[in-house]
C-alpha positions as CSV (number, residue, x, y, z in Angstrom):
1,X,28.6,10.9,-15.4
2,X,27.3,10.1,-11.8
3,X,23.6,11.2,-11.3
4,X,24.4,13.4,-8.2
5,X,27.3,15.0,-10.7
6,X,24.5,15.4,-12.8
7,X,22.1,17.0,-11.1
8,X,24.8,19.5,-9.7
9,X,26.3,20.7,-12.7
10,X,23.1,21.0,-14.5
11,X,22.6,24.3,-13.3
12,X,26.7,25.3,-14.5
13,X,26.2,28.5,-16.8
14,X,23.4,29.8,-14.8
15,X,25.2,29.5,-11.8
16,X,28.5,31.0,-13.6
17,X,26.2,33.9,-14.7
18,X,25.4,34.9,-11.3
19,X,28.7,34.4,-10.4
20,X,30.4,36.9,-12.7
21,X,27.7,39.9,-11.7
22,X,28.6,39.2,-8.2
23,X,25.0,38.0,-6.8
24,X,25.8,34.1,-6.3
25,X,29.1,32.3,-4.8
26,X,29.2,28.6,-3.9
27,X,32.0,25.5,-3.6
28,X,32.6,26.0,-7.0
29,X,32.8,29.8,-7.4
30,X,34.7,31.2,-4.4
31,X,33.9,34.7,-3.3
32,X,36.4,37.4,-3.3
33,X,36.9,41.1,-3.3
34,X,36.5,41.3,-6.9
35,X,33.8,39.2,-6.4
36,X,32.0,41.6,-3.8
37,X,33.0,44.8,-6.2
38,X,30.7,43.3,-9.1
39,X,28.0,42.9,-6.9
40,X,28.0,46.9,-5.9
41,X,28.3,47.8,-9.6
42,X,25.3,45.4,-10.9
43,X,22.6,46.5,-8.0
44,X,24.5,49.9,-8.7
45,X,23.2,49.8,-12.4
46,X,19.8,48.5,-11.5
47,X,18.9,51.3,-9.1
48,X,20.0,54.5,-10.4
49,X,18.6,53.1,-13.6
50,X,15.2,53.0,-11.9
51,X,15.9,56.5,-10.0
52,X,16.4,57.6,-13.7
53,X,12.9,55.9,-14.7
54,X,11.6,57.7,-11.5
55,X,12.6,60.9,-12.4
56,X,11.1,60.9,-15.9
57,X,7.8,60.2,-14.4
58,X,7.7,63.1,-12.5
59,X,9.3,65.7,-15.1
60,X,6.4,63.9,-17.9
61,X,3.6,63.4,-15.4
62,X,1.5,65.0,-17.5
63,X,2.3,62.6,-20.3
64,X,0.2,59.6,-20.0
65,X,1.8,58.2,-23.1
66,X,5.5,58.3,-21.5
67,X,3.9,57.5,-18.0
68,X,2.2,54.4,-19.0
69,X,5.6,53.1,-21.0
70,X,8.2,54.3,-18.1
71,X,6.0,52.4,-15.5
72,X,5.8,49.0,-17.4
73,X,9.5,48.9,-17.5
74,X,9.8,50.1,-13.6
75,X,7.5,47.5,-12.5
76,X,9.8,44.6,-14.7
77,X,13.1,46.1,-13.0
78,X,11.5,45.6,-9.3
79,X,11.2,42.3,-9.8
80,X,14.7,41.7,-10.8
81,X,15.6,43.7,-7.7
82,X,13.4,41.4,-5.3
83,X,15.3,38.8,-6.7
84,X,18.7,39.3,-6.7
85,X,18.4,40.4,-3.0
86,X,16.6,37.9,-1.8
87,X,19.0,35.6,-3.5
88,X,21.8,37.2,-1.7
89,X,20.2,37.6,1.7
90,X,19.1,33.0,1.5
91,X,22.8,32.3,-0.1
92,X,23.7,30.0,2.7
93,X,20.3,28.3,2.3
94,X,20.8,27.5,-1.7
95,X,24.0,26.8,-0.9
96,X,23.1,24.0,1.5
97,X,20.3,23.0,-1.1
98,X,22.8,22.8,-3.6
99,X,24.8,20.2,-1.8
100,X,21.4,18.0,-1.2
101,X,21.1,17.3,-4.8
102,X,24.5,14.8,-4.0
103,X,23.3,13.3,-1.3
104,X,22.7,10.0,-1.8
105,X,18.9,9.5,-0.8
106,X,18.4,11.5,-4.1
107,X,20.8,9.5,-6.3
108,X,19.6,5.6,-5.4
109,X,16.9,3.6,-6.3
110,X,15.4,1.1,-4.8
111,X,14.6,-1.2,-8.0
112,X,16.3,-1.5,-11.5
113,X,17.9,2.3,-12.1
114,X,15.5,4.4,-14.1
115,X,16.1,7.5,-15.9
116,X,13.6,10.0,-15.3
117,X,16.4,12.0,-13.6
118,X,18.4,12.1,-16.8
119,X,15.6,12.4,-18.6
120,X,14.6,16.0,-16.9
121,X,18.2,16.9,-16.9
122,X,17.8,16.6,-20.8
123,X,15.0,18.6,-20.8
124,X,15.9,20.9,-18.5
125,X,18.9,22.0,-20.7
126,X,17.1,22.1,-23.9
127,X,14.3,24.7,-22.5
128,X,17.5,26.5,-20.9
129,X,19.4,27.1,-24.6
130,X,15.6,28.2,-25.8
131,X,15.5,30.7,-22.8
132,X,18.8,32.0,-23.1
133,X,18.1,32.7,-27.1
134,X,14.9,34.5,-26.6
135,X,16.7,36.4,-23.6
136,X,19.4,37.5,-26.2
137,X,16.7,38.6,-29.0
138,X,15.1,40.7,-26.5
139,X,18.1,42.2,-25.4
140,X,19.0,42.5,-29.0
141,X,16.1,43.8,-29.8
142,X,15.4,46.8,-26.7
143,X,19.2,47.8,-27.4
144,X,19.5,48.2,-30.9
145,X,16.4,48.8,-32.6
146,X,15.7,52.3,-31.3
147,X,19.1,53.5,-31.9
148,X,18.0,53.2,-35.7
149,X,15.4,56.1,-34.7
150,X,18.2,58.6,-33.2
151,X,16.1,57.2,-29.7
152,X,16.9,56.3,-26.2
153,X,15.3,52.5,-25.7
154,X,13.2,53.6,-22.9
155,X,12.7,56.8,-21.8
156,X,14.3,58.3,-19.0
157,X,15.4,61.8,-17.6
158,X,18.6,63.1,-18.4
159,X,19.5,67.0,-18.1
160,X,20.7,68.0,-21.3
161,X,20.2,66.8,-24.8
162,X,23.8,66.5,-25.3
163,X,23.4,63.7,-22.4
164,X,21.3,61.7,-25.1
165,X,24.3,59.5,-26.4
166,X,25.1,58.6,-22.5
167,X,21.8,57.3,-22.0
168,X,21.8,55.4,-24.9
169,X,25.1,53.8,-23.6
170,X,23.8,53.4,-20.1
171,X,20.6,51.6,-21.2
172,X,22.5,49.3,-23.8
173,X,24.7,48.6,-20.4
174,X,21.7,48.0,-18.6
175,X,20.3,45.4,-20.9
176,X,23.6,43.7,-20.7
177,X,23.1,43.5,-16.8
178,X,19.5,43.0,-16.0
179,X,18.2,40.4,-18.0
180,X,21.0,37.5,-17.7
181,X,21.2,38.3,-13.8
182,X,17.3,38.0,-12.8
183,X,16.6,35.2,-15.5
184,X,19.5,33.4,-14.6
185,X,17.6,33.1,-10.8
186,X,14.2,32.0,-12.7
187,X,15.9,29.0,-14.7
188,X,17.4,27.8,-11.4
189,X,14.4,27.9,-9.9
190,X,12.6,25.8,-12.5
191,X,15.2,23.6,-12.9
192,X,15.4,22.6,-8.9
193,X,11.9,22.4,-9.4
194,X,11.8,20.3,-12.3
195,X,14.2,18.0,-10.9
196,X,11.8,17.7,-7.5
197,X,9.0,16.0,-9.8
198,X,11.3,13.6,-11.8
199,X,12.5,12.5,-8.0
200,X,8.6,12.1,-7.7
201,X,8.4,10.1,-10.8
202,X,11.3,8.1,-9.8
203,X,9.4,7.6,-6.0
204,X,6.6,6.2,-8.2
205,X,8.3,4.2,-10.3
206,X,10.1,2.5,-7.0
207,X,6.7,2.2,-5.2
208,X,5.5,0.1,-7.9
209,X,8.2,-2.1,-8.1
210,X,9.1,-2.7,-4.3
211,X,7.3,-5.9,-4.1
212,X,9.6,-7.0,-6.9
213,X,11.0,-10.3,-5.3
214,X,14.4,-12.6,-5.9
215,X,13.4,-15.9,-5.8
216,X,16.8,-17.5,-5.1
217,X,15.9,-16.1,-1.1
218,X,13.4,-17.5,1.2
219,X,10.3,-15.9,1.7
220,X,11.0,-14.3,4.7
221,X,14.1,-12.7,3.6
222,X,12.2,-11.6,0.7
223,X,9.6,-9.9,2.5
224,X,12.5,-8.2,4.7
225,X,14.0,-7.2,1.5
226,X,10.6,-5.2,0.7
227,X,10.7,-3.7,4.0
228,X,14.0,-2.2,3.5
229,X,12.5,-1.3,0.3
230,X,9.7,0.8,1.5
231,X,11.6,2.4,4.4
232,X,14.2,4.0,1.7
233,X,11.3,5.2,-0.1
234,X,9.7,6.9,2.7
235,X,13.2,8.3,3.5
236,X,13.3,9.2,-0.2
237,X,9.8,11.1,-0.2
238,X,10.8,13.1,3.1
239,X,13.9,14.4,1.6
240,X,12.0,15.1,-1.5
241,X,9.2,17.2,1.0
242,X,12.1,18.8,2.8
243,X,13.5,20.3,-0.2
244,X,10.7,21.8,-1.7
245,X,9.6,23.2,1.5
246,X,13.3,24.9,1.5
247,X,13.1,25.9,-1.7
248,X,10.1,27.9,-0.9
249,X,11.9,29.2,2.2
250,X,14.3,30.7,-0.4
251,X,12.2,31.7,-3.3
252,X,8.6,32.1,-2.1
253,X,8.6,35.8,-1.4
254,X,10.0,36.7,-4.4
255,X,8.1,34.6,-6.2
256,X,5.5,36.2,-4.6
257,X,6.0,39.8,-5.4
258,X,6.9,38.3,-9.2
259,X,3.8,37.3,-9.6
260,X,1.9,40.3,-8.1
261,X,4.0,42.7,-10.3
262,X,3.5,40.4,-13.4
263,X,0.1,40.2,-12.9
264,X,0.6,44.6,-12.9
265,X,3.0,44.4,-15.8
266,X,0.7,42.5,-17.9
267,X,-2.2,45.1,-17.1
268,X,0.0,48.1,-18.0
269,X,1.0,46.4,-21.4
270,X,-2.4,46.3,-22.3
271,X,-3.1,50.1,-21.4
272,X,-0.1,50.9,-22.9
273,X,-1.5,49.2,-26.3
274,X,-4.6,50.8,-25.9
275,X,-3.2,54.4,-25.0
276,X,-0.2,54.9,-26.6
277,X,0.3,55.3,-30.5
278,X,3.4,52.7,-31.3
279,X,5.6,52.3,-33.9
280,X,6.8,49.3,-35.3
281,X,9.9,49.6,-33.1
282,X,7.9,50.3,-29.4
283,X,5.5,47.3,-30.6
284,X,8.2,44.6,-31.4
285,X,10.1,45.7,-28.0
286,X,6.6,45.0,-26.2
287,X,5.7,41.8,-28.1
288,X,9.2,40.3,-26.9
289,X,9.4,41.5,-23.4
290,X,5.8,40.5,-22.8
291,X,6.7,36.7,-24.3
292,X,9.3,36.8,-21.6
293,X,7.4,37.7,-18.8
294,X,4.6,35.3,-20.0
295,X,7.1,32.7,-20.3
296,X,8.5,32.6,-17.1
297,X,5.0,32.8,-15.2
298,X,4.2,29.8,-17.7
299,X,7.1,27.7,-16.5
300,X,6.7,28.4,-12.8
301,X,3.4,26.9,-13.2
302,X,4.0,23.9,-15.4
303,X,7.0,22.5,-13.1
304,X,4.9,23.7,-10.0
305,X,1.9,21.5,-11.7
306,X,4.5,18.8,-12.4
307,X,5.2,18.5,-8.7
308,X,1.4,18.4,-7.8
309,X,0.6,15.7,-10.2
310,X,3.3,13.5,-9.4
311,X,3.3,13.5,-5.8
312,X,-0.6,12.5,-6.2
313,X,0.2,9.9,-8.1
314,X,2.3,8.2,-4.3
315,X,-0.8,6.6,-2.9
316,X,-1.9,5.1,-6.5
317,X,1.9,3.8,-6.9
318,X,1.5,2.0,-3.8
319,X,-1.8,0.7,-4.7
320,X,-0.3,0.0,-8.1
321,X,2.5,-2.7,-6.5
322,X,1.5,-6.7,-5.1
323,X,1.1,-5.0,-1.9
324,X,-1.4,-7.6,-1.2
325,X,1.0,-10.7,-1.0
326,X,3.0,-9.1,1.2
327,X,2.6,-9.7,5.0
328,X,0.5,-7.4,8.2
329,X,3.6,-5.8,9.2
330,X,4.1,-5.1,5.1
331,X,0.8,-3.7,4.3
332,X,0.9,-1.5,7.8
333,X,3.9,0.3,6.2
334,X,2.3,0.8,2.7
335,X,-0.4,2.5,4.6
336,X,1.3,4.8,6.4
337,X,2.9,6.0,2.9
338,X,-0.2,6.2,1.4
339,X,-1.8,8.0,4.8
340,X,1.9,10.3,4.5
341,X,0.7,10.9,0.8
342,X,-2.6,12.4,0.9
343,X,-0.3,15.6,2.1
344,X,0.5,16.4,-1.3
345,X,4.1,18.3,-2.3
346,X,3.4,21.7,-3.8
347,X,5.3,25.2,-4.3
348,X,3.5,27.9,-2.5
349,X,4.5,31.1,-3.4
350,X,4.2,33.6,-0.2
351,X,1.7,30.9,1.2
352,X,-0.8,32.1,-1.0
353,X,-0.2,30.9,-4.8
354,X,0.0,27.1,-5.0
355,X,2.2,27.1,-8.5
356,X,-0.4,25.2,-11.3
357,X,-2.5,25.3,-14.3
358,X,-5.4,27.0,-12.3
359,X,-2.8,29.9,-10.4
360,X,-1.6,30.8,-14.7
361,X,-5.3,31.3,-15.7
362,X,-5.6,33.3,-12.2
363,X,-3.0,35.2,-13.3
364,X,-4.4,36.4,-16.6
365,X,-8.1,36.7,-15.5
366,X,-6.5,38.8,-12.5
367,X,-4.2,40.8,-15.1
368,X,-7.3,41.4,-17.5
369,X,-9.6,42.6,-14.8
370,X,-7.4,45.4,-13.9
371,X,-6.8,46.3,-17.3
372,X,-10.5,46.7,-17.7
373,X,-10.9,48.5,-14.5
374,X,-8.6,51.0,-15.4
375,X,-9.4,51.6,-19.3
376,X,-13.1,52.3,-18.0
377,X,-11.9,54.6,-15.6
378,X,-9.6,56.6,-18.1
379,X,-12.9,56.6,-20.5
């Protein structure tokens, strides 16, 4: 298989997922009025099921108990509506980003081919079958497990208890909606990501191999051989740059608000622990949901680490080569790559989270604060 072919179809079920609830069309999945129909009914599901949630917090204000559980599962299904719509208000753009992972700038090396690409392609779909099972359990679990208690999964308002067995529908229908949409975005995400460092890691890999010479040519066609060399990898690391900084164009403001409302979410499970007598069934629902959440925050910040790490690696790969047998006019251009380097390739989210180890423990130090906050207030 090609590498550009690939990198493209890597992304195939996630993108065939979005497809089929109507929220993502491309060259490979056409648009049409069925098409357009699917995408009323899913944000359909998703909001009346929050106007639902709404309601129940204003009939059980009083209840603390139901208040505390009702608005942990509010805050999750905001995020999923950030996403989707901001997915479907930058389609063009991912579309157009889609079609850069052929171009060729992304698919050639400069030295002896290498395989990092493959190599996070691999990896990539191994942590996407480990998602997609723990996404089923938890659907599994939040669907069935309270219908063995006579229960709705999560509480919501419904006028009658004759209404009881619609709900119970409705939510199961819910759970068959909400999670493979909005996760489906997430595992894209990483995955484009993911891919951006192992196009670092190949950059490297080239930078310390460009003075690599043939010596069947002369010297001086050697040394223009380098040059050529060099100027595809500064090509190379400006279309890697140019990427990420549209990827963020895309994603950034919903990855933004995801990790603000995580960041809530986790607080609110921790109250909801402290405040709320659970059963076995309410505490294995929680335990799952919360691994998802800190999953995804997790993975954000190891690929967005990934792209840090490797990208500060440039200046040492250059260092790293026989830069110093090559000619003035040689050395002038590894400079300016270095110099171009010190400008390190991140993932902002918002312009305000830098995606890494130290924006994860942020996160939980941030989450943990408010949780304290709050139980000494309600002391």
């Amino acid at each position: 298989m090609e590498q550009e072919t690939l990198q493209y179809k890597a992304f195939h079920l996630e993108r065939r997922i979005l497809w089929f609830y109507g929220i993502y069309s491309g060259k490979d999945f056409q648009p049409s009025k069925l098409h357009y129909l699917r995408l009323l009914l899913t944000h359909f599901v998703l909001v009346t099921f929050g106007l639902i949630l709404l309601l129940e917090i204003i009939v059980e204000h009083n209840n603390l108990e139901v208040v505390f559980q009702i608005a942990y599962h509010l805050i999750i299904l905001v995020i999923g509506l950030i996403k989707t719509l901001s997915l479907c208000r930058t389609l063009p753009q991912f579309n157009q980003l889609e079609e850069l992972l052929r171009n060729p700038i992304f698919n050639e090396g400069t030295s002896s081919r290498c395989t990092f690409i493959s190599e996070a392609v691999n990896s990539y779909k191994i942590f996407s079958r480990i998602f997609w099972k723990m996404v089923i359990l938890t659907a599994g679990v939040y669907s069935f497990m309270p219908l063995i208690d006579g229960d709705v999964p999560i509480p919501v308002w419904y006028p009658r208890e004759s209404f009881k067995a619609y709900c119970q529908f409705y939510e199961i229908l819910w759970m068959c909606v909400f999670p493979p949409a909005i996760l489906a975005i997430d595992v894209i995400l990483m995955g484009l990501m993911h891919l951006m460092a192992a196009q670092i890691k190949t950059l490297n890999y080239n930078l310390c191999c460009v003075t690599d010479r043939n010596p069947d040519y002369d010297v001086e066609i050697q040394e223009k051989q380098v040059q050529e060399n060099l100027k595809i990898c500064i090509r190379h690391h400006l279309a890697i740059s140019d990427f990420v900084s549209k990827l963020e164009e895309v994603f950034s403001v919903g990855l933004f608000l995801q990790i603000f409302c995580s960041i809530i979410a986790i607080c609110s499970a921790g109250v909801y622990v402290v405040t709320v007598s659970l059963t076995p069934s309410l505490f294995l629902r929680l335990v799952v949901s919360m691994s998802i959440i800190l999953l995804q925050i997790g993975m954000f910040c190891w690929v967005g680490q990934g792209l840090i790490t490797e990208s500060d690696l440039i200046g040492e790969s250059c260092y790293l080569s026989e830069w110093y047998t090559c000619s003035t006019a040689t050395r002038k251009i590894f400079f300016i790559i270095m110099e171009r380097s010190k400008r390190g390739i991140s993932f902002k989210a918002g312009n305000f989270f830098e995606l890494s180890y130290a924006t994860f423990v942020m996160i939980l130090r941030s989450a943990y604060s408010y949780f304290t906050v709050i139980i000494t207030t309600l002391k």
